[in-house]
PAFIMI-145663 format. One record per residue (C-alpha): x, y, z; residue in one letter; residue number from 1. Coordinates in nm, 3 decimals, always signed. Layout:
BEGIN
u X v Y w Z residu A num NUM
...
***
This chain:
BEGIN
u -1.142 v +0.231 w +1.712 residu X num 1
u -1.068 v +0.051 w +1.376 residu X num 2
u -1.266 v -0.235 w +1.293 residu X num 3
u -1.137 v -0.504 w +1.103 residu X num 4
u -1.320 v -0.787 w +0.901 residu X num 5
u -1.105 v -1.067 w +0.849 residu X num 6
u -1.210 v -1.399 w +0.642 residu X num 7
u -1.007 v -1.741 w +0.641 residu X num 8
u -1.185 v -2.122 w +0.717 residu X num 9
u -0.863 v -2.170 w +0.880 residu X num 10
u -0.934 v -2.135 w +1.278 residu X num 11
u -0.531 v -2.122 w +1.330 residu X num 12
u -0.475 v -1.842 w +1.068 residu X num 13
u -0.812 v -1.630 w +1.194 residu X num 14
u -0.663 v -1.657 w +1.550 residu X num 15
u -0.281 v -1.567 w +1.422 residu X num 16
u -0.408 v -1.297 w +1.269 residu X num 17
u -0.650 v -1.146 w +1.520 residu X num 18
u -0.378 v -1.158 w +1.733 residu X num 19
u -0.159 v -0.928 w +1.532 residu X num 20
u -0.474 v -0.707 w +1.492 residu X num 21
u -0.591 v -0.690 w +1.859 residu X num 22
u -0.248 v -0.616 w +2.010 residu X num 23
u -0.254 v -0.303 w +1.797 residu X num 24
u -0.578 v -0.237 w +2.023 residu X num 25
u -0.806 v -0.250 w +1.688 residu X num 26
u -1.139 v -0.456 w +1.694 residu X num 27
u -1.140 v -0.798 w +1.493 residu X num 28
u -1.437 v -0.960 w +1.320 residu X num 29
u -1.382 v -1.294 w +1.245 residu X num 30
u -1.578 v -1.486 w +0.936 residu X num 31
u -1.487 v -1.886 w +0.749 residu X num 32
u -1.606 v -1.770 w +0.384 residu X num 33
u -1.654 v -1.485 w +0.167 residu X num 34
u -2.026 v -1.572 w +0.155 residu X num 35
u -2.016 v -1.519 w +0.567 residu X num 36
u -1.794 v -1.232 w +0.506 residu X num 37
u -2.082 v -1.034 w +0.284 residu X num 38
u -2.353 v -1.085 w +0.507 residu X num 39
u -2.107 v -0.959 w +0.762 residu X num 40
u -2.040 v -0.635 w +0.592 residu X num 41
u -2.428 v -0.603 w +0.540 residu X num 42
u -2.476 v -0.651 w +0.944 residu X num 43
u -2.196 v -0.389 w +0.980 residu X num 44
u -1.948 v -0.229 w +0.737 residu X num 45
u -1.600 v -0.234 w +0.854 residu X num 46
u -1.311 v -0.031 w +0.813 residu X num 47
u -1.113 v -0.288 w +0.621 residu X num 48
u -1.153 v -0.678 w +0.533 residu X num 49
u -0.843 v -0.849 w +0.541 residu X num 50
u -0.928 v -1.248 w +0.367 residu X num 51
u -0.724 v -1.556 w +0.259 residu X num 52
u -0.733 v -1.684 w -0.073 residu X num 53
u -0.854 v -2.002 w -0.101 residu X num 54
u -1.131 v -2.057 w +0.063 residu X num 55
u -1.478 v -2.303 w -0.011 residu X num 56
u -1.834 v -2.092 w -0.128 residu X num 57
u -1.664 v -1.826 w -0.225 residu X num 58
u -1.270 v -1.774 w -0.221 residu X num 59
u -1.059 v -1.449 w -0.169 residu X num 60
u -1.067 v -1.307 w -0.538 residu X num 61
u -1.444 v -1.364 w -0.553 residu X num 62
u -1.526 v -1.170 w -0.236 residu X num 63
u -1.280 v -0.854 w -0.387 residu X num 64
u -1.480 v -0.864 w -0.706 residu X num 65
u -1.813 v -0.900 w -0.502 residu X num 66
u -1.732 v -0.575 w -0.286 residu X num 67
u -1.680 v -0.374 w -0.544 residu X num 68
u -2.060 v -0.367 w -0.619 residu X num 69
u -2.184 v -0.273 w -0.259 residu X num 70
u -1.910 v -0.211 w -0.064 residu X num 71
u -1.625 v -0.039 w -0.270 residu X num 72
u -1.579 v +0.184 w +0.016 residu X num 73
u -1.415 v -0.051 w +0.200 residu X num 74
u -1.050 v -0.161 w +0.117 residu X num 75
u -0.958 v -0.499 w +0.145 residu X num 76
u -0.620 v -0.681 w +0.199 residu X num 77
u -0.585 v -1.051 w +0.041 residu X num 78
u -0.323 v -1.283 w +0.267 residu X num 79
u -0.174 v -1.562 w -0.003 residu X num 80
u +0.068 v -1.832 w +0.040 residu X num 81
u +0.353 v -1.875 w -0.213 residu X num 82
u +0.267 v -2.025 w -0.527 residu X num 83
u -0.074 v -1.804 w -0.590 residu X num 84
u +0.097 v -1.501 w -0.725 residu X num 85
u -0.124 v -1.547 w -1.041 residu X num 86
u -0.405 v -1.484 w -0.814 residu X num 87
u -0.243 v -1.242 w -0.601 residu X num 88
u -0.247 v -1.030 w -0.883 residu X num 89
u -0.564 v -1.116 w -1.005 residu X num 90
u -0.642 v -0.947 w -0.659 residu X num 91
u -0.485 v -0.680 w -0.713 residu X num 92
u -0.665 v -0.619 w -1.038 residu X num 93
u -1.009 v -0.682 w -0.944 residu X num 94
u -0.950 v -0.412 w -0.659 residu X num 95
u -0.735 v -0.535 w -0.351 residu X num 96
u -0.553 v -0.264 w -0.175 residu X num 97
u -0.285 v -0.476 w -0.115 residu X num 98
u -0.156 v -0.822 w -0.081 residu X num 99
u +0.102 v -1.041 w +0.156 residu X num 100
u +0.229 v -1.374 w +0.191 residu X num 101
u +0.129 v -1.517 w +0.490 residu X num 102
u +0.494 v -1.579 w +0.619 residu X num 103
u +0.496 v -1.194 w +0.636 residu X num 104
u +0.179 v -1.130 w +0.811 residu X num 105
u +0.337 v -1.097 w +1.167 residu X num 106
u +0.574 v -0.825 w +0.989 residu X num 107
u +0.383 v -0.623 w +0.694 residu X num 108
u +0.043 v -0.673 w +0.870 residu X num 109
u +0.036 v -0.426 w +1.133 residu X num 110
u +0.183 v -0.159 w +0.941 residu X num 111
u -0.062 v -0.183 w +0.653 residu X num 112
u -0.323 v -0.207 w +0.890 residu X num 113
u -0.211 v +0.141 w +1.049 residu X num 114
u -0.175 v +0.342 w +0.690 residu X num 115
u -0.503 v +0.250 w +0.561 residu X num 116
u -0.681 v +0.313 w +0.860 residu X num 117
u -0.517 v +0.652 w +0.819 residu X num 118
u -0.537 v +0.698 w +0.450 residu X num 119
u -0.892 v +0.628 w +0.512 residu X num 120
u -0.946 v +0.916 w +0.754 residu X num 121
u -0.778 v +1.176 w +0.563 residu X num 122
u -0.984 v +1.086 w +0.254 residu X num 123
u -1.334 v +1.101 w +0.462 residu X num 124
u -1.245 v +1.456 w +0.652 residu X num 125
u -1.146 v +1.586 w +0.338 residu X num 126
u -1.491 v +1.496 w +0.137 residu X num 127
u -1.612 v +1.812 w +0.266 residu X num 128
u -1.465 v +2.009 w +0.022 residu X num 129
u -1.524 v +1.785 w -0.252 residu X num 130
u -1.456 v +1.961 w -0.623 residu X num 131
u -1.331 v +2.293 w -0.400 residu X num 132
u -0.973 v +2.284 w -0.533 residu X num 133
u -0.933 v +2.245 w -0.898 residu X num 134
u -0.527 v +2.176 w -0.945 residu X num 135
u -0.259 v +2.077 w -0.825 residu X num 136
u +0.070 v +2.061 w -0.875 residu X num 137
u +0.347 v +2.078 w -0.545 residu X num 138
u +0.668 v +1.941 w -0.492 residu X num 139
u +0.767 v +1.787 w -0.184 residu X num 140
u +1.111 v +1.713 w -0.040 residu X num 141
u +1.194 v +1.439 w +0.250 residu X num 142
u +1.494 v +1.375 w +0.439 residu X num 143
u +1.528 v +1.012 w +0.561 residu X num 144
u +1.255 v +1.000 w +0.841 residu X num 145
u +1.049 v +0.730 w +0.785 residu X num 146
u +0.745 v +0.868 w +1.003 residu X num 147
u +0.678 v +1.161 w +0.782 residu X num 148
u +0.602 v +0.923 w +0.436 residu X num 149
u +0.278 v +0.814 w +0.574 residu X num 150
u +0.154 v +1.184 w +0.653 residu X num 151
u +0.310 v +1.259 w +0.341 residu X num 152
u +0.050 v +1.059 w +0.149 residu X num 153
u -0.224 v +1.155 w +0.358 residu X num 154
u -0.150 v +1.501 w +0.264 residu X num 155
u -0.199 v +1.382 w -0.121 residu X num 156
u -0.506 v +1.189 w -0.058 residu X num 157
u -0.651 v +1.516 w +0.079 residu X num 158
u -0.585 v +1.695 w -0.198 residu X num 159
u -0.715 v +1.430 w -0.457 residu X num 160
u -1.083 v +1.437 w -0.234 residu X num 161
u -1.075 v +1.783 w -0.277 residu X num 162
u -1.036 v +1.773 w -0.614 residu X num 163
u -1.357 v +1.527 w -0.664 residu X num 164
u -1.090 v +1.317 w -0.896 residu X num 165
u -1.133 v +0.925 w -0.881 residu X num 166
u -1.316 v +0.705 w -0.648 residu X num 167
u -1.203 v +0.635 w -0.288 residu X num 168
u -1.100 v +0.312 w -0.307 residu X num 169
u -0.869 v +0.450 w -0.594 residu X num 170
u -0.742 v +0.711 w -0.387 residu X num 171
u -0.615 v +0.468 w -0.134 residu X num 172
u -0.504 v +0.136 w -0.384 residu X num 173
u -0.277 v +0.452 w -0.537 residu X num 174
u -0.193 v +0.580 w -0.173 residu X num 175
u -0.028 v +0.256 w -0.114 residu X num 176
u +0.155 v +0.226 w -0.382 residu X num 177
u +0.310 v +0.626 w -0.370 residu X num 178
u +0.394 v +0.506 w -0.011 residu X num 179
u +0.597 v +0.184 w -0.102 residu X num 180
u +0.772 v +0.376 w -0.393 residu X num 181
u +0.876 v +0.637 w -0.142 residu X num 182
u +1.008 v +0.371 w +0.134 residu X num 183
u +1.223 v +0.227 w -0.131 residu X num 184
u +1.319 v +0.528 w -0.250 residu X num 185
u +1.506 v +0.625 w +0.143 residu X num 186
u +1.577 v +0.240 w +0.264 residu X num 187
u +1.703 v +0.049 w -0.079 residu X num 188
u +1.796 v +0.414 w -0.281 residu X num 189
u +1.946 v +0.612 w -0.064 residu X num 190
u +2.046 v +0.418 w +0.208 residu X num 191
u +2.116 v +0.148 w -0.009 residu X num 192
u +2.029 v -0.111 w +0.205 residu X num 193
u +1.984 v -0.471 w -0.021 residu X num 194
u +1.678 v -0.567 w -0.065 residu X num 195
u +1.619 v -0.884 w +0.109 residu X num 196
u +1.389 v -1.204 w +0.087 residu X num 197
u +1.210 v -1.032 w +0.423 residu X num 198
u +1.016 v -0.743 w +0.409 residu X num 199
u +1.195 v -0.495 w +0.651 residu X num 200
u +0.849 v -0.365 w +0.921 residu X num 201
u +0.854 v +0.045 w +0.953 residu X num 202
u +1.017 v -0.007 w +1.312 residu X num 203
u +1.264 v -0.171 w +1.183 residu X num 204
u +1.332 v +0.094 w +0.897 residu X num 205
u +1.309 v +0.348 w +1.190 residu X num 206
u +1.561 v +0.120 w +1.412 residu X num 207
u +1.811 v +0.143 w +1.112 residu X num 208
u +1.774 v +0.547 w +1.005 residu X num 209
u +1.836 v +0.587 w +1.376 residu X num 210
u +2.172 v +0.406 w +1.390 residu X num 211
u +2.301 v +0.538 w +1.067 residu X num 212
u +2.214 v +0.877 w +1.152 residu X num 213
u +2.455 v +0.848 w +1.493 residu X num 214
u +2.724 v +0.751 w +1.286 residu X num 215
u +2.881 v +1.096 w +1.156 residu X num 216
u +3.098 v +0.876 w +0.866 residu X num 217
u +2.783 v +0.810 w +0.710 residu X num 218
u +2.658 v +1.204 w +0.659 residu X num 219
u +2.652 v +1.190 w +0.285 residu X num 220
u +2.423 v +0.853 w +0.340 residu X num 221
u +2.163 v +1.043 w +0.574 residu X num 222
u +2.132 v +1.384 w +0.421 residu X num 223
u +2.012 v +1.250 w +0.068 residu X num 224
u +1.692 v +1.314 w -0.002 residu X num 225
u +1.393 v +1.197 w -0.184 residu X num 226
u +1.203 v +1.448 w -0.442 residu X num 227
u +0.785 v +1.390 w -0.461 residu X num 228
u +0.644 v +1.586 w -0.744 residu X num 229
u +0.274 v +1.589 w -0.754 residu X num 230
u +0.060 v +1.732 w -1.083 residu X num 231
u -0.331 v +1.640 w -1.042 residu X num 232
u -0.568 v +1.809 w -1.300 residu X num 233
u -0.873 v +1.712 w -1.425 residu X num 234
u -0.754 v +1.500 w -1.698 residu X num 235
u -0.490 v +1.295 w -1.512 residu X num 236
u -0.264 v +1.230 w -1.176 residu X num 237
u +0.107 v +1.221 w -1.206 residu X num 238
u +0.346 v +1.143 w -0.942 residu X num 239
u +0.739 v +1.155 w -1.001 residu X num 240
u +0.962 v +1.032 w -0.729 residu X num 241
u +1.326 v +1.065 w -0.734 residu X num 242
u +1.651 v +0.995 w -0.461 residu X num 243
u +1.978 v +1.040 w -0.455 residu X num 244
u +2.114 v +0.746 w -0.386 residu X num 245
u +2.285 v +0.423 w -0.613 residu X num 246
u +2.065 v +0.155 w -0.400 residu X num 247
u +1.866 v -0.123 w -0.612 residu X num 248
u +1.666 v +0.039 w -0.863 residu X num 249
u +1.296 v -0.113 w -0.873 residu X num 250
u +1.413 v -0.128 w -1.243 residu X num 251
u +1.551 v -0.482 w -1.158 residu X num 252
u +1.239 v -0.611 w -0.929 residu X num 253
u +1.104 v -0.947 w -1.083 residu X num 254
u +0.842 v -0.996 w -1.275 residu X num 255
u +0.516 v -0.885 w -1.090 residu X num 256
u +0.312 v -1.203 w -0.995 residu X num 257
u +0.604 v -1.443 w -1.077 residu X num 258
u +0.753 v -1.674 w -0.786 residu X num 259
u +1.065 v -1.455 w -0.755 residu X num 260
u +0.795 v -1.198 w -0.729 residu X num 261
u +0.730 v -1.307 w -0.364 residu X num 262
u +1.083 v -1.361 w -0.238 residu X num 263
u +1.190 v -0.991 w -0.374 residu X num 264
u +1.021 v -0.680 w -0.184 residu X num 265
u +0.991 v -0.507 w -0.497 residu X num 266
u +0.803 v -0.732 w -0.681 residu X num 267
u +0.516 v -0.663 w -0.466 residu X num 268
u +0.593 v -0.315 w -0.477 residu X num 269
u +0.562 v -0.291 w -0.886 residu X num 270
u +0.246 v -0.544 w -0.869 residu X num 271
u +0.091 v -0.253 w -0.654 residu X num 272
u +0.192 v -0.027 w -0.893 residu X num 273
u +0.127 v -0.129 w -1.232 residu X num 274
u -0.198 v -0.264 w -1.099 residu X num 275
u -0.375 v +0.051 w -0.986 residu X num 276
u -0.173 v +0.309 w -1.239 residu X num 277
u -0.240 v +0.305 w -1.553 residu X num 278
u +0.151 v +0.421 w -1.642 residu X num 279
u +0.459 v +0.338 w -1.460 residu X num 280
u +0.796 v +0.529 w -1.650 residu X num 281
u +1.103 v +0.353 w -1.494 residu X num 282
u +1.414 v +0.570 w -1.595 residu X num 283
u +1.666 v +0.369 w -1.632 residu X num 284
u +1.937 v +0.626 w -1.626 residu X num 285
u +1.801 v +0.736 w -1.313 residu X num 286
u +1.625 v +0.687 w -1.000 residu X num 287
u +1.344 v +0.888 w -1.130 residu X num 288
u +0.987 v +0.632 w -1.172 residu X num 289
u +0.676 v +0.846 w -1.335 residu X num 290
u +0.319 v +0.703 w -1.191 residu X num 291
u +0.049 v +0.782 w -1.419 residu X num 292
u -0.327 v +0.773 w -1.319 residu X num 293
u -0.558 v +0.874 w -1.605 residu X num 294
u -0.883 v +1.026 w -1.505 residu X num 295
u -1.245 v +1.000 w -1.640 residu X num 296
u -1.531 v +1.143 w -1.578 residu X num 297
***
């Protein structure tokens, strides 16, 4: 059973949150500051910290940066309210898996929760054969079912571990953002559904393949695919993901860690990006985007 660390002084937001947590049957850790927080994860390491921003002793940002010395094992989600997306990606830079805006915690939460829990998993059974596989290059190909992304990733995370190539917190900071880019790709690219001021949850991406899929007008819609190319040698990581669709392009997502930022899905999605890869191509004739992670030893 998962067990979460989360960190707020707010008694209303720890208890909205646990909430969330517990009903997915995980195990919640509660602490006010990130100086309780440390001497938490020094009682007992968790399987993820999720902490608010601004907090007294030590605030969100600090505890990321502090991790990273003793704990960089463990990923950590920060929970900001609008008008901190300097610090969101501040964050994001020092080492946060991910971030969200506390009006979407009831919505992005539990699904975050779930992939890095899993992303985790895949990346410790695989340590085993640590420096056993020494490239890799594959192509994969994905019709519009939204379960098989987060396998999907897994899959790559495995073969990264194998290949001994970055740290683990890497593997998973870059997991997340190879899983937005490929969500985009089949709700907002192919299925061109607009992208909207609420983050749409996976069941509700599921809910909405489902119905388009029983509606036989829409065939050319549903059978578009999305193209993953993966190319991992020792020298660098390079992920290329293309659809078929016209949808938004992430070309046109604000600013990352501007105020439109937050009220625009892919915002967040190109703060994850451009914070943990060290190239992001955008093609702007296509739907093509080009992550780049370099690699040293």
């Amino acid at each position: 059973m998962p067990n979460i660390l989360v960190v707020d002084d707010s008694a209303t937001q720890i208890a909205m949150i646990s909430s969330v947590l517990q009903q997915q049957g995980l195990t919640v850790r509660t602490a006010a500051n990130g100086r309780e927080a440390l001497a938490s994860l020094r009682e007992d390491t968790p399987d993820l910290v999720i902490t608010d921003m601004q907090m007294p002793e030590m605030n969100g940002v600090e505890l990321i940066r502090a991790m990273r010395t003793d704990f960089s094992l463990v990923p950590a989600v920060l929970v900001t309210a609008f008008g901190n997306e300097d610090l969101a990606a501040e964050a994001l830079g020092v080492g946060a898996a991910n971030y969200i805006s506390k009006d979407h915690v009831g919505i992005l939460l539990p699904d975050i929760v779930a992939r890095m829990t899993s992303f985790a998993q895949a990346n410790a059974q695989s340590l085993y054969l640590k420096g056993a596989l020494t490239r890799s290059s594959f192509e994969f190909v994905l019709d519009c079912s939204i379960e098989r992304i987060t396998p999907l990733v897994s899959l790559i995370i495995r073969l990264l571990a194998s290949m001994n190539v970055l740290h683990t917190s890497q593997r998973i900071r870059m997991a997340e953002a190879l899983d937005y880019l490929i969500f985009h790709s089949i709700i907002h690219g192919n299925f061109e559904v607009p992208v909207r001021s609420t983050p749409m949850s996976i069941d509700d991406a599921r809910a909405l393949v489902t119905e388009k899929l029983g509606d036989p007008s829409l065939r050319t819609i549903t059978e578009r695919i999305v193209t993953i190319q993966l190319d991992v040698t020792s020298q660098e990581a390079r992920f290329t993901v293309a659809h078929e669709g016209p949808g938004q392009p992430i070309l046109h997502a604000p600013m990352p860690g501007t105020p439109q930022s937050f009220s625009d899905e892919r915002g967040r999605g190109m703060l994850l990006m451009t914070s943990v890869m060290d190239e992001v191509f955008v093609d702007a004739h296509s739907s093509k985007v080009t992550l780049v992670k370099y690699i040293s030893r």
